[in-house]
C-alpha positions as CSV (number, residue, x, y, z in Angstrom):
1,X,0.0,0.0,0.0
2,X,1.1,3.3,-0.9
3,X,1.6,6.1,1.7
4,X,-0.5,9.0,0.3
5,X,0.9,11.3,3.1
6,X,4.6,11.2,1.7
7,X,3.2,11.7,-1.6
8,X,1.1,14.5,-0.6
9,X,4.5,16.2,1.2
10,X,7.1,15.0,-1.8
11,X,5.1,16.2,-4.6
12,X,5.6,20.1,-3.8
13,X,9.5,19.2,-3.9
14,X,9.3,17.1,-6.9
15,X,7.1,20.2,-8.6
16,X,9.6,22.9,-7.6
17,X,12.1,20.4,-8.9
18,X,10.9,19.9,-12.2
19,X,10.6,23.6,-12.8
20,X,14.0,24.4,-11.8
21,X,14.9,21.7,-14.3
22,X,12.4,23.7,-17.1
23,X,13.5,27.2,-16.1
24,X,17.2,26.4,-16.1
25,X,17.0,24.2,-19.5
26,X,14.0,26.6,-21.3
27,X,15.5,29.9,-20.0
28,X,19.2,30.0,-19.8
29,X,20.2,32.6,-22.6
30,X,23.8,33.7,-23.4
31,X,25.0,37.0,-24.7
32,X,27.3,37.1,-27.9
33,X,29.9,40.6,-27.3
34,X,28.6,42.1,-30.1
35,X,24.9,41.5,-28.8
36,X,23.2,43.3,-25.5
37,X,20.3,40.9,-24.4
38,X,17.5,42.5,-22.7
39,X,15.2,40.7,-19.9
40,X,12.2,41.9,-19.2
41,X,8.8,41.6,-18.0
42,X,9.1,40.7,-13.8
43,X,11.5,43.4,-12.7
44,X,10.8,47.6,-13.4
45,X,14.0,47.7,-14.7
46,X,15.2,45.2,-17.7
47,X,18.3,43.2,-17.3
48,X,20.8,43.9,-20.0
49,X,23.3,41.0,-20.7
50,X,26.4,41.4,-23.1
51,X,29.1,39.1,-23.5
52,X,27.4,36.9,-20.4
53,X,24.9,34.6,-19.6
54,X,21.6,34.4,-17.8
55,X,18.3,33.0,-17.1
56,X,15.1,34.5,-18.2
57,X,11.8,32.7,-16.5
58,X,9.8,31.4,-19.1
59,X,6.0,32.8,-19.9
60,X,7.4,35.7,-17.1
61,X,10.1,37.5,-18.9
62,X,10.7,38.2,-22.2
63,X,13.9,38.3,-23.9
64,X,14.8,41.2,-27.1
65,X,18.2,41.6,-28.3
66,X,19.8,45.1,-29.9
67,X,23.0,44.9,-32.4
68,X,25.9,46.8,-30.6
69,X,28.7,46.2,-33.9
70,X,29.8,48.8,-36.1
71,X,27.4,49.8,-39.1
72,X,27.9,51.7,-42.4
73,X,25.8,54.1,-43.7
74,X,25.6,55.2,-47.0
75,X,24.6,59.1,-47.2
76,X,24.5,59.3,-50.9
77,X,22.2,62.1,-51.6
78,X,19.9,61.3,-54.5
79,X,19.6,64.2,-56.3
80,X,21.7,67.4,-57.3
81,X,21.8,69.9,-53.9
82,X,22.8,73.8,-54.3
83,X,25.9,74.9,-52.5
84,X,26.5,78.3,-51.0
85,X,27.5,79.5,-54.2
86,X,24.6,78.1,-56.3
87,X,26.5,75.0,-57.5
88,X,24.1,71.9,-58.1
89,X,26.3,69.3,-56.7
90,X,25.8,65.8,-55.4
91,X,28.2,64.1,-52.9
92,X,28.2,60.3,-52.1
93,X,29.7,59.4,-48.6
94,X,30.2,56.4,-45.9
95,X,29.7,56.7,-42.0
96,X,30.6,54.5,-39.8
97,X,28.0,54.6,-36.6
98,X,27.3,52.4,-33.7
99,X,25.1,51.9,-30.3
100,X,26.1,53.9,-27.7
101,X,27.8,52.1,-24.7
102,X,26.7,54.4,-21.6
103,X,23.3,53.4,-19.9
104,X,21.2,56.5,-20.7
105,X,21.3,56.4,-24.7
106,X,21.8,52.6,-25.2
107,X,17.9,53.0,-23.3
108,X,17.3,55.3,-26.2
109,X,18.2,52.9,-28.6
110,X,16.5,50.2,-27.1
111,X,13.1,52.2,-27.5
112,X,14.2,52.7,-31.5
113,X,16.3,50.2,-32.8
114,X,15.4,47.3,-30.4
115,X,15.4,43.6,-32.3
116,X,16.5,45.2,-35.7
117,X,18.7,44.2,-38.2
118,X,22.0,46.0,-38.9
119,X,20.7,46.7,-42.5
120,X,17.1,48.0,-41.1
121,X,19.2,50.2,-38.4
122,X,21.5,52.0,-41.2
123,X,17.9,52.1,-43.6
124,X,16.7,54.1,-40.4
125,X,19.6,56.7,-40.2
126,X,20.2,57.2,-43.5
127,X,17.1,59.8,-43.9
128,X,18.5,61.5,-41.1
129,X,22.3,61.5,-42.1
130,X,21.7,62.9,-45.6
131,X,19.3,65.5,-44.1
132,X,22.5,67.1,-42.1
133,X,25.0,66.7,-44.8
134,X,22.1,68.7,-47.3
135,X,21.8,71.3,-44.5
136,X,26.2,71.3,-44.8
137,X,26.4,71.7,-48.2
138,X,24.5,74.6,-48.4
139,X,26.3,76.4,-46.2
140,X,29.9,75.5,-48.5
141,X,31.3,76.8,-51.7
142,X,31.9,74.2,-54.4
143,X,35.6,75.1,-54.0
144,X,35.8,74.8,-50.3
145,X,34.4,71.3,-50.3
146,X,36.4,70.0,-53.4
147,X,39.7,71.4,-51.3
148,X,38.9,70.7,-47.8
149,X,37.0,67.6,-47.4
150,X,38.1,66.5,-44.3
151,X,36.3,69.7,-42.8
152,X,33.4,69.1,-44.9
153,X,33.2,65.9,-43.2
154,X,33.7,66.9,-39.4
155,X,31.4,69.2,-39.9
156,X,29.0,66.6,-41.2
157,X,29.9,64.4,-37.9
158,X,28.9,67.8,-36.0
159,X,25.9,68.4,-37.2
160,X,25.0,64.7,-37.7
161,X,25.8,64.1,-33.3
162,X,23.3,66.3,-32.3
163,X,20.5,64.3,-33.8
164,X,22.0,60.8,-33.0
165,X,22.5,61.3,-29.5
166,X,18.9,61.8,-29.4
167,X,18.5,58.1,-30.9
168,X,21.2,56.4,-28.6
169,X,23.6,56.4,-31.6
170,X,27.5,57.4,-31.8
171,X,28.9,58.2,-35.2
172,X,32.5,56.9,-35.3
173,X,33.8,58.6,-38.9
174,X,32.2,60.2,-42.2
175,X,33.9,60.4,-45.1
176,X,33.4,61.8,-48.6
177,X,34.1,59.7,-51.6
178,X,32.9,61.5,-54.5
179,X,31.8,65.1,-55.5
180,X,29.8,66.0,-58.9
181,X,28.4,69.0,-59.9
182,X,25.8,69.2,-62.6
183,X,27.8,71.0,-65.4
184,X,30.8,70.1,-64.9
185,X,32.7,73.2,-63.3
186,X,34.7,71.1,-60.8
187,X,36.6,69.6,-64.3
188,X,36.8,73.8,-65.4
189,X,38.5,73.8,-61.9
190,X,41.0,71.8,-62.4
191,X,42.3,72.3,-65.8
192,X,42.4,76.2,-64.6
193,X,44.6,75.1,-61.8
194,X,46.1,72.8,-64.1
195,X,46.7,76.2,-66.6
196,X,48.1,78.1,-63.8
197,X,50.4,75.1,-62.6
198,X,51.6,74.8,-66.1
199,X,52.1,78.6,-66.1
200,X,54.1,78.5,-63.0
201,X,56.2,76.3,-64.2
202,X,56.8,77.6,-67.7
203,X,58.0,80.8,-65.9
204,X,59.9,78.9,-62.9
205,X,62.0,76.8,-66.2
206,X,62.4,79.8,-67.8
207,X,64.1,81.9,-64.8
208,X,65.9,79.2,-64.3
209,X,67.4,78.5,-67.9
210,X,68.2,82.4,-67.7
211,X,69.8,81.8,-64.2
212,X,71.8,78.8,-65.6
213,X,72.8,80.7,-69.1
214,X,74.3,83.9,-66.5
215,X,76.6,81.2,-64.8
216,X,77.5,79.4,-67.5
217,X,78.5,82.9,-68.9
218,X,80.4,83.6,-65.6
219,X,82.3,80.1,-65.5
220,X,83.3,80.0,-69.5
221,X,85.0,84.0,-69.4
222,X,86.5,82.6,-65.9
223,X,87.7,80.1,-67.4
224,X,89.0,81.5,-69.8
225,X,91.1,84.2,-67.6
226,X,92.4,81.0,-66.1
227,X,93.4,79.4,-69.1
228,X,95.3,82.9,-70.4
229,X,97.1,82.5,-67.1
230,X,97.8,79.2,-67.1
231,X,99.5,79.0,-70.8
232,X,101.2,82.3,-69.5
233,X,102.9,80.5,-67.0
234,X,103.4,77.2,-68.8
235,X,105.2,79.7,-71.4
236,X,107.3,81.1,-69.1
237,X,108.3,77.8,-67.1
238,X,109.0,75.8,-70.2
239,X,111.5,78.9,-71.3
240,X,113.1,78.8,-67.8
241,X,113.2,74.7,-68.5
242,X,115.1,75.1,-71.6
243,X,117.8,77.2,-70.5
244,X,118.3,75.2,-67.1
245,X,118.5,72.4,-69.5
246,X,121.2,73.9,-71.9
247,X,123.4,75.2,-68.7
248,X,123.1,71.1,-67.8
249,X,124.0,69.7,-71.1
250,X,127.1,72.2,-70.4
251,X,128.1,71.0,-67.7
252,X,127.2,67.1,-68.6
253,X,129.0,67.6,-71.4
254,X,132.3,69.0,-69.8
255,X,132.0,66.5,-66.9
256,X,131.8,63.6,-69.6
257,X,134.8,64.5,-71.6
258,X,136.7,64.7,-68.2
259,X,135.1,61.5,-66.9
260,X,135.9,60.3,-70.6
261,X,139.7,61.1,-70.4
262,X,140.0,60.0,-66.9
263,X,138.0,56.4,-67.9
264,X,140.5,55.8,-70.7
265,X,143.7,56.5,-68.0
266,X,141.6,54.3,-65.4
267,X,141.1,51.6,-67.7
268,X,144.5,51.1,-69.1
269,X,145.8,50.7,-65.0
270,X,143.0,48.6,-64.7
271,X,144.2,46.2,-67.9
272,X,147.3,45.9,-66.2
273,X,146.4,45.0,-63.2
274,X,143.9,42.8,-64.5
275,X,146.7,40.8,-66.6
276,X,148.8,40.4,-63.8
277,X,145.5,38.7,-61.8
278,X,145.0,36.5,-64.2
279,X,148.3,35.2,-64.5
280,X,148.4,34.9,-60.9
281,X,145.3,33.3,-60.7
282,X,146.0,31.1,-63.3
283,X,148.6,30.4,-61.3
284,X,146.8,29.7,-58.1
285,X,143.8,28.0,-60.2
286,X,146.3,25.1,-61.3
287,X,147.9,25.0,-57.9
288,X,144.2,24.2,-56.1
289,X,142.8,22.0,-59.0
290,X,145.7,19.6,-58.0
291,X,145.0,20.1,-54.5
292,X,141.5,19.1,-55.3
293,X,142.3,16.3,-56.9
294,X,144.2,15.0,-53.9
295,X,141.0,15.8,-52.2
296,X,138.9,14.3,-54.2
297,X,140.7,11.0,-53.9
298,X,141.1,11.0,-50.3
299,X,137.1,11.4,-50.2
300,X,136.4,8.8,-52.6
301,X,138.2,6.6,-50.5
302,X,136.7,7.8,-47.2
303,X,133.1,6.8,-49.2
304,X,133.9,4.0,-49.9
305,X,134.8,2.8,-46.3
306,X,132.4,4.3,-44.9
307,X,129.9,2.7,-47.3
308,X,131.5,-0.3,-46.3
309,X,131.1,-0.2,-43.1
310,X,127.7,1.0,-42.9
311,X,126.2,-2.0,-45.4
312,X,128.5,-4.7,-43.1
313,X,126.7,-2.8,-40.0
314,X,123.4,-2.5,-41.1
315,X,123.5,-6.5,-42.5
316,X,125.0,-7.7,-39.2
317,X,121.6,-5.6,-38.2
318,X,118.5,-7.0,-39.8
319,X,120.5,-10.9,-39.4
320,X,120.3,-10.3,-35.5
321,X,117.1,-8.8,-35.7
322,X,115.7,-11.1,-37.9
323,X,116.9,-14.0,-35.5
324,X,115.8,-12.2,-32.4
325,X,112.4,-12.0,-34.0
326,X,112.2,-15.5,-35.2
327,X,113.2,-16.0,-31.4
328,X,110.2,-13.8,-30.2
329,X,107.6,-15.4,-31.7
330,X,108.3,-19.1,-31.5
331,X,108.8,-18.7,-27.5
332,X,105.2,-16.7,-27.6
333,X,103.8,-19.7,-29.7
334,X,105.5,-22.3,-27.5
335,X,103.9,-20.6,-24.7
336,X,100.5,-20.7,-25.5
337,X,100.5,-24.3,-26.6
338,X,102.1,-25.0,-22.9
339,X,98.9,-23.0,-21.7
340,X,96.8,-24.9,-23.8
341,X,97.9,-28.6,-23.0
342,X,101.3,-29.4,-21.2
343,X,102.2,-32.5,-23.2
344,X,102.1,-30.9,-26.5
345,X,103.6,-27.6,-24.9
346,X,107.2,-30.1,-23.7
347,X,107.2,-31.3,-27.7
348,X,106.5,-28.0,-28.6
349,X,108.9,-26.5,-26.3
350,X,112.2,-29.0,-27.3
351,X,111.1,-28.4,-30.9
352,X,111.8,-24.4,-30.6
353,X,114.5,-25.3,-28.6
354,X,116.2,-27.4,-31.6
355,X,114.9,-24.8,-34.3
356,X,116.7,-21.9,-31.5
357,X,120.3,-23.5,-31.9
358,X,119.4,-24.2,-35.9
359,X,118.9,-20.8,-36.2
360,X,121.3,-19.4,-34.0
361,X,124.5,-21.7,-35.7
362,X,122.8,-19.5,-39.3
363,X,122.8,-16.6,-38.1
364,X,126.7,-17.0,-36.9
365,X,127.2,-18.2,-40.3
366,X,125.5,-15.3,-42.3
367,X,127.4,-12.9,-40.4
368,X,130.8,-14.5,-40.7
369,X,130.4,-14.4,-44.7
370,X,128.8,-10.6,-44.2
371,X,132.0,-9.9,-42.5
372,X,133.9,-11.9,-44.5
373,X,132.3,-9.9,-48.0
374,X,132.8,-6.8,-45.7
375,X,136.7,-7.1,-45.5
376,X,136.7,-8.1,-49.1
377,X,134.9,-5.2,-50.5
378,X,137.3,-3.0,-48.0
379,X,140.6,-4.5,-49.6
380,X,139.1,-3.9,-53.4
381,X,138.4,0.3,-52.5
382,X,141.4,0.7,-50.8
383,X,143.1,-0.8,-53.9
384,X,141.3,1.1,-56.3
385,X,141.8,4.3,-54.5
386,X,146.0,3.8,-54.4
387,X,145.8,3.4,-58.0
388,X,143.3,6.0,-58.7
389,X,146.2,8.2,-56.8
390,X,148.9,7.0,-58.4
391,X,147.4,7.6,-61.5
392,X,146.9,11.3,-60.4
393,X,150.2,12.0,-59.0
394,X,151.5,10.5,-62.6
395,X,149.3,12.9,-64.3
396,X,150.7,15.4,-62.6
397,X,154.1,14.6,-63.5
398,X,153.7,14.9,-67.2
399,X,154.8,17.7,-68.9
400,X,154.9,19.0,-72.6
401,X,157.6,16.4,-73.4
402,X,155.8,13.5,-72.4
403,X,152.6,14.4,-74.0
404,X,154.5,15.3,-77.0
405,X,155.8,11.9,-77.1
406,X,152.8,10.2,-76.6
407,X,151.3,12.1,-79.3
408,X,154.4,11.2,-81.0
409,X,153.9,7.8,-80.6
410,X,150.1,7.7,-82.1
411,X,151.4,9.5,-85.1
412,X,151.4,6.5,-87.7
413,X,148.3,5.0,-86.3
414,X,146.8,8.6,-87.5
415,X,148.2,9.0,-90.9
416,X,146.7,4.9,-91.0
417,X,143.4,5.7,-90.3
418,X,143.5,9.0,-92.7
419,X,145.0,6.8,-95.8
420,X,142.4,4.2,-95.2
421,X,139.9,5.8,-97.3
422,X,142.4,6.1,-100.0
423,X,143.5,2.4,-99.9
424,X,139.8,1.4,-99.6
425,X,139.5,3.0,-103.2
426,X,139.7,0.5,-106.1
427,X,139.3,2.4,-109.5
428,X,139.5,6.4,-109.7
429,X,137.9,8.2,-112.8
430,X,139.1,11.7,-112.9
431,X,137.3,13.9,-115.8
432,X,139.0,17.2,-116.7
433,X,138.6,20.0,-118.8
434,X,142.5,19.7,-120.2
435,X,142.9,15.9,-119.4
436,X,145.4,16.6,-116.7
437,X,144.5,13.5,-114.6
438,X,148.3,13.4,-112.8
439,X,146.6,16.5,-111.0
440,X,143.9,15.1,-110.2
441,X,145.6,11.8,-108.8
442,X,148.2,14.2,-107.1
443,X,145.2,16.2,-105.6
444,X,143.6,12.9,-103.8
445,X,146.7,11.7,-102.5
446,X,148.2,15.1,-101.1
447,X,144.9,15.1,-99.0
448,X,146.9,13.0,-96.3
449,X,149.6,15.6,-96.0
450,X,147.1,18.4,-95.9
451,X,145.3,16.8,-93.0
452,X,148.2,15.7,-90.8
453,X,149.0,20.1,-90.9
454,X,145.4,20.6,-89.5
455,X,146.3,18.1,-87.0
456,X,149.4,19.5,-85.6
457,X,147.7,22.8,-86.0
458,X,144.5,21.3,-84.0
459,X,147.0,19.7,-81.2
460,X,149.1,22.8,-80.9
461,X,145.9,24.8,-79.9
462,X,144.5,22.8,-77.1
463,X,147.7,21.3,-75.5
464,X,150.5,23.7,-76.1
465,X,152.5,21.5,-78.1
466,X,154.0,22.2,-81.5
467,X,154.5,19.1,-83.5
468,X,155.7,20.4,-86.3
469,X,158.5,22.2,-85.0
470,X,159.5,19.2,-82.8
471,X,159.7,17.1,-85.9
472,X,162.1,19.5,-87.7
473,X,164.2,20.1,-84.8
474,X,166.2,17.1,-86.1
475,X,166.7,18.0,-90.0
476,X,169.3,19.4,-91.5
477,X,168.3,22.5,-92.2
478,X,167.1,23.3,-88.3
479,X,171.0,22.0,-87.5
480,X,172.6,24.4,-90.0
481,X,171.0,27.7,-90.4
482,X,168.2,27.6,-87.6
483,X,168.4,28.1,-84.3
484,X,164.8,26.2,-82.7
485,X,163.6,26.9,-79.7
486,X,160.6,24.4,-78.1
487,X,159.4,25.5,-74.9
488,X,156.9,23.2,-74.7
489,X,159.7,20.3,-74.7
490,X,162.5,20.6,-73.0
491,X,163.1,17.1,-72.7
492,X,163.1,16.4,-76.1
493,X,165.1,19.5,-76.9
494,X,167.9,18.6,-74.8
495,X,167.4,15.1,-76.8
496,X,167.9,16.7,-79.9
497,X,170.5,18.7,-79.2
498,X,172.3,15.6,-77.8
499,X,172.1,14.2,-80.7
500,X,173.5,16.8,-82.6
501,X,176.2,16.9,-80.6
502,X,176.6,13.5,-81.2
503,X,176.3,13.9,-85.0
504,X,178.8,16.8,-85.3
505,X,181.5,14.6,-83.7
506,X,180.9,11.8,-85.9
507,X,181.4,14.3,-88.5
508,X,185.0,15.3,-87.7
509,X,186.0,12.3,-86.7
510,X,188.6,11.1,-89.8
């Protein structure tokens, strides 16, 4: 059975409930910024919600909203309006306006413009707007509001305040896009300004071409003063240049036939002296080539042991490197096989051991025969560097009578190898214009003769040695009516002259 009597005191609760639930679900309303909510209907004075939320009591309160954003008005007029100088003109402008924000006029625009459209609010000021700018123009020459338009328009935004403060409305800017008049006096305007512009500056080009034709004036007979001066002085300097240059030639001429004289004096001392340097350093030039070659031998031979002795060392070297090596690495290998199993390790270990003394009895061997090639190769430079001496200290010892001898001695061997051609030469056909062929034969053969001259003429030139005159030391004629003199062989002088000697007693001997 159910208990009426809790019923009967639950159900109040569960009403007031349930309409909580319906007034906070049918009546909670949010304001957008741009938006002012108004509740009314319960309280004398409506709530106004912007940018919030709240909660209206359904069938109680009633909720109206009024548009707070900016809205443009267009305040075109429609038709042509006089100015204050009896202009027809028409003039198409923009305002900007919006809800005021204070609590006083946003009340007035509640009472006009409440639950309106942006579009229906500018349709609604637009009659009012172009009303005060008519009542503006008329009080404005065409001139003044084609030049000044910003004034135009602040006066506009005055005159316009007055009657939207009386709707709740704030007008944020007004400006003027386009003016027209009726027959077309603002075009007349400018091209007369544009006349007098052009006039100005017709007169400002022209005052200036006059201004620039006076200094250019001024600057070409300045510069030509200048100039005047300029060759005036380049006239006179260049005069002044040519006698200081004449005085100078003067003097560079006297001063070069003194320096000439005393250059010729100088340069004959200097010949002199030079001749006696070069004899003495010809001199002293053959004196230290000998010495060089002395020097040149003695470090030939130091080379050659020290070569030695560095390849014996450097063998002796890599063999006991090499074996201590070898050693190395077969004690590191017996090592680890020991580590690795003992039994193997003991072979392994008197295996190295034998290969040890194997390689140890090589290496002896390897560097006995190193040091045996070592010696060897020693002996053989030393030897060659006694005879390479001897040989110098024989050169040295020649003079022009041994050289003349040896030349001496190749003499046939020369005049061989010249007739060779000749003896190669199996028929000879000799054409000439008279049929003299004993010339011709005579010609070929006294080419021999002809060439042994340019020999001894050749041999005297680069050795000092006259052949010729050392072969006719001994002939008759040099024994009877010449007296020869060979410097370049004494020996062979004193030779000849023996000889004569020798000859003359034979001679009166009975």
């Amino acid at each position: 059975m159910f208990d009426f009597n809790l019923i009967i005191t639950a159900l109040p609760i569960v009403l007031a409930v349930i309409v909580v639930l319906v007034i906070i679900t049918q009546g909670y309303v949010k304001a957008p910024p741009d938006h002012a909510f108004i509740i009314s209907g319960l309280r004398k004075t409506p709530r106004v919600l912007i940018g919030r939320a709240g909660i209206k009591i359904p069938f109680f309160e009633q909720l109206d909203k009024l548009y707070l954003g900016q809205i443009t008005v267009d305040i075109k007029t429609d038709e042509y309006i006089p100015t204050n100088d009896f202009i027809n003109v028409m003039v198409d402008a923009v305002a900007k306006v919006r809800v005021a924000d204070d609590e006083e006029r946003m009340k007035l625009a509640m009472r006009n413009f409440l639950n309106k459209e942006p579009a229906r609010i500018a349709s609604d000021l637009q009659d009012s707007l172009q009303g005060n700018m008519r009542e503006i123009i008329g009080t404005l020459t065409l001139r003044a509001i084609n030049t000044d338009r910003d004034s135009f328009s602040d006066q506009v935004m005055t005159k316009a305040s007055k009657d939207m403060e009386k709707l709740g409305i704030d007008i944020l800017s007004c400006n003027i896009q386009n003016v027209t008049d009726e027959h077309g006096l603002i075009q007349d305007l400018g091209m007369d300004n544009t006349s007098k512009i052009r006039k100005d500056a017709s007169i400002a080009k022209a005052e200036a071409e006059r201004d620039i034709a006076i200094a250019q004036a001024a600057a070409d007979n300045a510069a030509n003063d200048a100039r005047v001066i300029a060759e005036t002085e380049i006239a006179q300097k260049n005069n002044e240049l040519a006698i200081k240059k004449a005085e100078l030639q003067k003097a560079s001429d006297t001063k070069k036939a003194e320096a000439d004289a005393a250059y010729e004096i100088q340069k004959q001392e200097q010949e002199r002296t030079i001749q006696t340097a070069t004899v003495n350093a010809q001199i002293a030039r053959a004196e230290r080539e000998a010495e060089l070659r002395r020097q040149e031998v003695a470090v030939q031979q130091q080379a050659l042991e020290a070569e030695i002795n560095k390849k014996a060392d450097a063998d002796r070297y890599a063999i006991e490197q090499a074996a201590a090596a070898g050693l190395t690495k077969r004690q590191r290998e017996a090592e680890a096989k020991k580590y690795e199993q003992e039994q193997e390790a003991l072979a392994k270990k008197a295996l190295a051991e034998a290969q040890k003394y194997s390689m140890l009895q090589e290496a002896e061997g390897i560097r006995a025969k190193g040091e045996a090639e070592a010696s060897a190769i020693r002996a053989k430079a030393l030897a060659e560097a006694e005879g390479m001496e001897k040989k110098a200290e024989a050169y040295q010892k020649y003079n022009k009578a041994a050289m003349a001898e040896m030349m001496i001695n190749v003499l046939p061997d020369i005049a061989g190898k010249i007739a060779e051609p000749l003896a190669a030469i199996d028929k000879i056909t000799i054409i000439g214009g008279n049929g003299d062929t004993d010339n011709g034969v005579s010609t070929i053969a006294g080419n021999v003769p002809v060439v042994m001259a340019k020999l001894f003429e050749s041999m005297k030139e680069t050795t000092g040695v006259d052949l010729a005159e050392i072969m006719k030391a001994d002939t008759y004629d040099a024994k009877v009516t010449r007296n020869v003199n060979l410097t370049g062989a004494p020996d062979i002088i004193l030779g000849s002259e023996a000889g004569q000697n020798a000859s003359g007693a034979d001679q009166t001997q009975p």
